[in-house]
Each structure stands twice: as C-alpha cells, then as structure tokens.
C-alpha positions as CSV (number, residue, x, y, z in Angstrom):
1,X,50.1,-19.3,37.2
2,X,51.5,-17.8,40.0
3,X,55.1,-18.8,41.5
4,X,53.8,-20.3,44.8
5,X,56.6,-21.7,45.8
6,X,58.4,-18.7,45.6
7,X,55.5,-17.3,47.8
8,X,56.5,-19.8,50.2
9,X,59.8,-19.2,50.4
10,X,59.7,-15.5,51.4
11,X,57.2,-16.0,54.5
12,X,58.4,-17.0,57.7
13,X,56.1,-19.4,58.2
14,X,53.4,-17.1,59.6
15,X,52.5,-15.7,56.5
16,X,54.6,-12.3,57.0
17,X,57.3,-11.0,55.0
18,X,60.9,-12.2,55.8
19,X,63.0,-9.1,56.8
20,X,64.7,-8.6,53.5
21,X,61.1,-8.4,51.8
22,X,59.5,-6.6,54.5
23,X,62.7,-4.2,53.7
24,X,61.4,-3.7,49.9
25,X,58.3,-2.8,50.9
26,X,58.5,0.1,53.6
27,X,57.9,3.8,51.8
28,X,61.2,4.8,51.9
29,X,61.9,2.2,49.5
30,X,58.8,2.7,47.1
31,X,59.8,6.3,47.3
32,X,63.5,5.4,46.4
33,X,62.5,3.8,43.4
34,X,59.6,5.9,42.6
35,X,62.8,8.8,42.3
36,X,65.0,7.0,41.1
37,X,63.1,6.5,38.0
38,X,62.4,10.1,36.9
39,X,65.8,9.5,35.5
40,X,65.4,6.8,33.3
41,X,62.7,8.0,30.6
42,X,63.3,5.1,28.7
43,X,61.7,2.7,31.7
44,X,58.7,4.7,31.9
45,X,55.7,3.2,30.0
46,X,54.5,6.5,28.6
47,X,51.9,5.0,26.4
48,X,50.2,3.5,29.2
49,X,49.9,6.9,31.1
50,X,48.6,8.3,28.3
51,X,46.5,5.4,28.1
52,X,45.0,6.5,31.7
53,X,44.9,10.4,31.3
54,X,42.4,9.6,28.5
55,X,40.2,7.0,30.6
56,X,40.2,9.9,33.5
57,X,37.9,11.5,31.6
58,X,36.0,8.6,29.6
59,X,35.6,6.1,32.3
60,X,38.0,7.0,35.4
61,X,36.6,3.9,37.3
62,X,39.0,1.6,34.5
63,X,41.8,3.6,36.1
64,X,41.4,2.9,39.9
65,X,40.8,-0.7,38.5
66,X,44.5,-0.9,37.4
67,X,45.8,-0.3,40.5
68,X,43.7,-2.6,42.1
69,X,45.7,-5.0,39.7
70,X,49.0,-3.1,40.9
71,X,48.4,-4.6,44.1
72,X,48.1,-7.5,43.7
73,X,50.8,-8.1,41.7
74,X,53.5,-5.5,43.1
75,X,51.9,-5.3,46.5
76,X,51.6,-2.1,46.3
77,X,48.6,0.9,45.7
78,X,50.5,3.9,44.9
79,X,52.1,3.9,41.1
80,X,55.9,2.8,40.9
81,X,56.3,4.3,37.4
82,X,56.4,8.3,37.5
83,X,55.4,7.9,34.1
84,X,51.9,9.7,34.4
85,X,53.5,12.6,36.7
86,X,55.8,13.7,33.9
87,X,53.2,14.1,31.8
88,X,51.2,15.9,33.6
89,X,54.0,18.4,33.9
90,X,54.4,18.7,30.1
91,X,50.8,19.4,30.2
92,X,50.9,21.9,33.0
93,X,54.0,23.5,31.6
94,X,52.3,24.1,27.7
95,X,49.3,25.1,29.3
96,X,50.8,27.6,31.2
97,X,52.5,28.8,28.5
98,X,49.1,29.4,26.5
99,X,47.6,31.1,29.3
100,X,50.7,33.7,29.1
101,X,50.0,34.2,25.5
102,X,46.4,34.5,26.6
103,X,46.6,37.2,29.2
104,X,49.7,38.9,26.8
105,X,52.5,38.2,29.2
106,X,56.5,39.0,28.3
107,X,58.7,36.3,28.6
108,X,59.6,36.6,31.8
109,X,56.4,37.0,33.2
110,X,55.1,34.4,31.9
111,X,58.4,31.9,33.1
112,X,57.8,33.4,36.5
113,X,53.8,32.2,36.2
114,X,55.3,29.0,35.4
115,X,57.4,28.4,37.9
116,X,54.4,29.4,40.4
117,X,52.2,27.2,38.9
118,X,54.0,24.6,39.0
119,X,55.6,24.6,42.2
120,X,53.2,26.4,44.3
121,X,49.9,25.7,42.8
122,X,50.9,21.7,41.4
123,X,53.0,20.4,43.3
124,X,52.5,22.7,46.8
125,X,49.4,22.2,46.9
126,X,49.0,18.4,45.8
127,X,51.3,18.2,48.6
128,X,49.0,19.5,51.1
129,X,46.2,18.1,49.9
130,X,47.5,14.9,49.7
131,X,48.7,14.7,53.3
132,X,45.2,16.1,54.5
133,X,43.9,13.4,52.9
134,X,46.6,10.7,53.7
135,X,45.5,11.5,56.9
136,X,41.7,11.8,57.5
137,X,41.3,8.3,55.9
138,X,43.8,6.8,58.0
139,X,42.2,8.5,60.9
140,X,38.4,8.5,60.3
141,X,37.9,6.2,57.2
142,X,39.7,3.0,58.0
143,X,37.6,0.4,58.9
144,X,39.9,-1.5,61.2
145,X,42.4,0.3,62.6
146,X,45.4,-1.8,61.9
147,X,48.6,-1.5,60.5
148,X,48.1,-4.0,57.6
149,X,45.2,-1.8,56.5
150,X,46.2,1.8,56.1
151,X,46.3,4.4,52.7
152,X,49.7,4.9,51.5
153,X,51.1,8.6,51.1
154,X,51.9,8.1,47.7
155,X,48.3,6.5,46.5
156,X,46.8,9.5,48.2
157,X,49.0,11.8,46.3
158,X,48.3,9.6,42.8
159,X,44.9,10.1,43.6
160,X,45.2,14.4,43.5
161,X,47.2,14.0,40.7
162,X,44.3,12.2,39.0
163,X,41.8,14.5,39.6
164,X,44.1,17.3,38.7
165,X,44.4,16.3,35.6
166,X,40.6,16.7,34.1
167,X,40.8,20.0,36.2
168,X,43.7,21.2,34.3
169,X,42.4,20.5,30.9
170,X,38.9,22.1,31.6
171,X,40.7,25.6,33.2
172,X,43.9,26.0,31.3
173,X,43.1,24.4,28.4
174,X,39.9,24.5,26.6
175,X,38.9,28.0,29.0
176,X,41.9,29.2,26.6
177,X,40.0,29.4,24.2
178,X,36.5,31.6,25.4
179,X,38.9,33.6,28.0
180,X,39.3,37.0,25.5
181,X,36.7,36.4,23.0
182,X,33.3,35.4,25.9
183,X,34.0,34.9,29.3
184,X,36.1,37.9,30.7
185,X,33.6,40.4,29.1
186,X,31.4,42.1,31.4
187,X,28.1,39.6,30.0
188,X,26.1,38.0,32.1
189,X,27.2,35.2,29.1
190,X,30.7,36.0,30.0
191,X,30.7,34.9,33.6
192,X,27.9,32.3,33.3
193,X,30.2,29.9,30.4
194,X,33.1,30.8,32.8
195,X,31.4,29.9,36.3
196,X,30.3,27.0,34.3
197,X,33.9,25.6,33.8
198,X,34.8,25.9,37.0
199,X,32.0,23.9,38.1
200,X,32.5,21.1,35.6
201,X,36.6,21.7,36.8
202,X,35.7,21.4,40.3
203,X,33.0,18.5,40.5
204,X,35.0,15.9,38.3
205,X,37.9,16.9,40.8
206,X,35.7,16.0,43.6
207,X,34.3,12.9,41.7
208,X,37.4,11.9,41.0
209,X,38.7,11.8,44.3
210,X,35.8,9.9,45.7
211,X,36.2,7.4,43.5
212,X,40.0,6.5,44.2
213,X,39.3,6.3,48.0
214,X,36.2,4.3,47.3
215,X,38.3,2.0,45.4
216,X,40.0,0.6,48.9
217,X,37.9,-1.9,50.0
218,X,39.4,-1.1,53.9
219,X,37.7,2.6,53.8
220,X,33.8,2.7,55.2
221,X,31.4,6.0,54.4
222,X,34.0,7.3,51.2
223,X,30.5,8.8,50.2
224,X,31.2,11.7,52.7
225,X,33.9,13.0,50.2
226,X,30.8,13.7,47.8
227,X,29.5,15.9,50.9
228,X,31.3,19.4,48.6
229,X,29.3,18.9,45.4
230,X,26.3,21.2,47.7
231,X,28.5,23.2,48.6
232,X,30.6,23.8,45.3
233,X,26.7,24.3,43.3
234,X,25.4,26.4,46.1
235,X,28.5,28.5,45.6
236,X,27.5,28.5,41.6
237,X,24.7,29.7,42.0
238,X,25.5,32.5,44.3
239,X,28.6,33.5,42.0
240,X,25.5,33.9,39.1
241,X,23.0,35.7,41.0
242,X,26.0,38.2,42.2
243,X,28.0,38.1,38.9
244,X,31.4,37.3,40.1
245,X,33.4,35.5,37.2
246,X,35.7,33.2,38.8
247,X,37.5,33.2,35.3
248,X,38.4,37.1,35.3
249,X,39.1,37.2,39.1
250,X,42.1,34.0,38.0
251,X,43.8,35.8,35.4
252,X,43.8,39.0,37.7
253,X,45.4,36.8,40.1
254,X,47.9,35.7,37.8
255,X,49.1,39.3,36.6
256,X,49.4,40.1,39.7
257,X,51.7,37.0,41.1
258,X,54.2,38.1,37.9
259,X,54.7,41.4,39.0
C-alpha cells in the first residue's frame, strides 16, 4: 500500500505541494537529474529500455502505458532515466556507420556523416520538433487551460524519440540491406521497395506520435495528428507515378553533406 501518511505530510493542507516538494518537481529539477544521470551508466536500467524499443514496434501502446504508471508513482510523464536515449545513440551511431560502408565512404567522411546525423538530424531536429509540438498541444489541445494540466517539454521530446526509433531501423537499418543490390537502381522495382520504406518509416512515426499525445487524458481531438497519413500516401503515390526514389535522392544528400 501506499504511504499515506507520508502523503499527508507533504501537502499544506490544501492538497498542494509544500515548497520544498513543489521545488523537486519544477523542470529544471527533472532536467537536473535527467543530466545528471547520463553519468552514471550503472543507474540506468538498460534492460528495461531495451525492453520498450522492442514493444515500439510489437505493441507501442504497452509503452505509453508505462509512463502512465511513471506518473503516478514519480509524478512525472517525461522519463527520468536516459536510459532509452543512450541507446538510441548506439543505434544511430552503428547505423550510421553501415550506411558509410554502404555508400563507400573513407573514414573521415563517414565520421563527419556521423557527427551530422547525430547532431543535426537527431538531436536538432528532435529538438525542434519537440518544441513545435510541446507547444501546439499546450496551445490548441489542452482541454482546460490550466497550469495543473499542461504537456511537459521532456514527455514531448520522449515521445520524438520514440517514434524515431522504428523510423531509424526501417531507413538505416534494414534499407542497408536492398540500397546497392535493388533500390538505387534505375527499376521501377528499385524506387517502388524504396518509396515503400519510407512510407512504412514515415506512417509508424506519425502513429507513433499520435499515440503518445493520445495517451494524456487532458488533450481533446489528438486524432488531428493522424491528419499527415493523406498527405504522406498521396505524396507516395505521386513519388511512383513520377519515379522519384526517396532512397537515392538520401544517399546523394549524404555525399554531399561529407564533402
């Protein structure tokens, strides 16, 4: 059971946090820790991020479920453990690597590649996105605008970095493997399997997303971030019927960034 009494004792008899509490909860503090604990691999609980990066692409909905349970019991959305975010570095930095291999990079073309895709296209990005986000549900999704209900920076940014993952895998890690051989040669096959990555990429991003916002039972009308999936297969279908390859224009991207 749950320490009531200890409940009791950190109210002020209104029900709010006393000013010491209220102190540990602000996002400064949650950032603090959140930092603070990239340094200490041994308190991150690796198996259970791994545990999550598989159920993104089984079941995601058992994910956003856990941090349902993370707020109840640390009063808090966003994770506290950077646990998952290191991982998904390891995964973006050996991916990376591949797709130097891949595209026949040197060296130092293919560290320079890293260090934009990680900082620019990552973490740069995720950044942006995040905030964009952060804000238009604060702003248009909230269904009482009050400052008890509102979507914390750092959930918003957990929730990119959860649909980034599947996204990740899908484009620079199984497209590894039909990049040379199918989907860069001039084919109608070519561009079709490679088109049809990015879609798969792009919709379980989207999916993804919707489903962590929809997980806050304060947000109305999440449904609206489903509104891209006409737009991303209306742009499909286009890309066929003119033969772009998405596929070939990203690796000519990418030689070009390491010049």
């Amino acid at each position: 059971m749950l320490p009531t009494t200890l409940v009791s004792s950190r109210s002020q008899g209104n029900g709010a946090l006393s000013p010491r509490d209220a102190a540990r909860h602000t996002a400064g503090a949650k950032r603090y820790k959140y930092l603070r604990r990239l340094l200490h691999f041994r308190q991150m609980d690796f198996e259970f991020a791994l545990w999550q990066m598989l159920y993104l692409f089984t079941s995601p909905q058992r994910v956003y479920r856990n941090f349902h349970y993370r707020k109840q019991t640390k009063d808090q959305w966003a994770r506290d453990d950077p646990a998952f975010l290191v991982l998904l570095s390891i995964w973006l930095c050996v991916s990376t690597v591949g797709f130097g291999f891949v595209l026949d990079m040197g060296f130092f073309e293919t560290i320079k590649l890293l260090l934009w895709v990680v900082f620019i296209d990552c973490v740069g990005v995720g950044l942006l996105i995040a905030t964009l986000m952060w804000f238009i549900s604060n702003k248009y999704l909230v269904k009482q605008q009050n400052r008890d209900y509102d979507v914390e920076w750092g959930y918003a940014f957990d929730v990119h970095l959860n649909a980034f993952y599947p996204l990740l895998v899908i484009l620079h890690f199984i497209q590894l493997f039909f990049i040379n051989y199918v989907i860069i040669s001039d084919s109608v096959i070519g561009y079709f399997v490679g088109n049809t990555l990015w879609l798969i990429a792009i919709g379980y991003y989207i999916y993804v997303t919707f489903l962590g916002y929809s997980a806050l039972p304060f947000l109305k009308n999440t449904a609206i971030l489903l509104y891209p999936f006409a737009l991303l297969i209306m742009l499909y279908l286009i890309s066929l019927a003119c033969g772009w390859n998405f596929t070939k224009m990203l690796c000519s991207f990418y030689k070009y960034r390491v010049k």
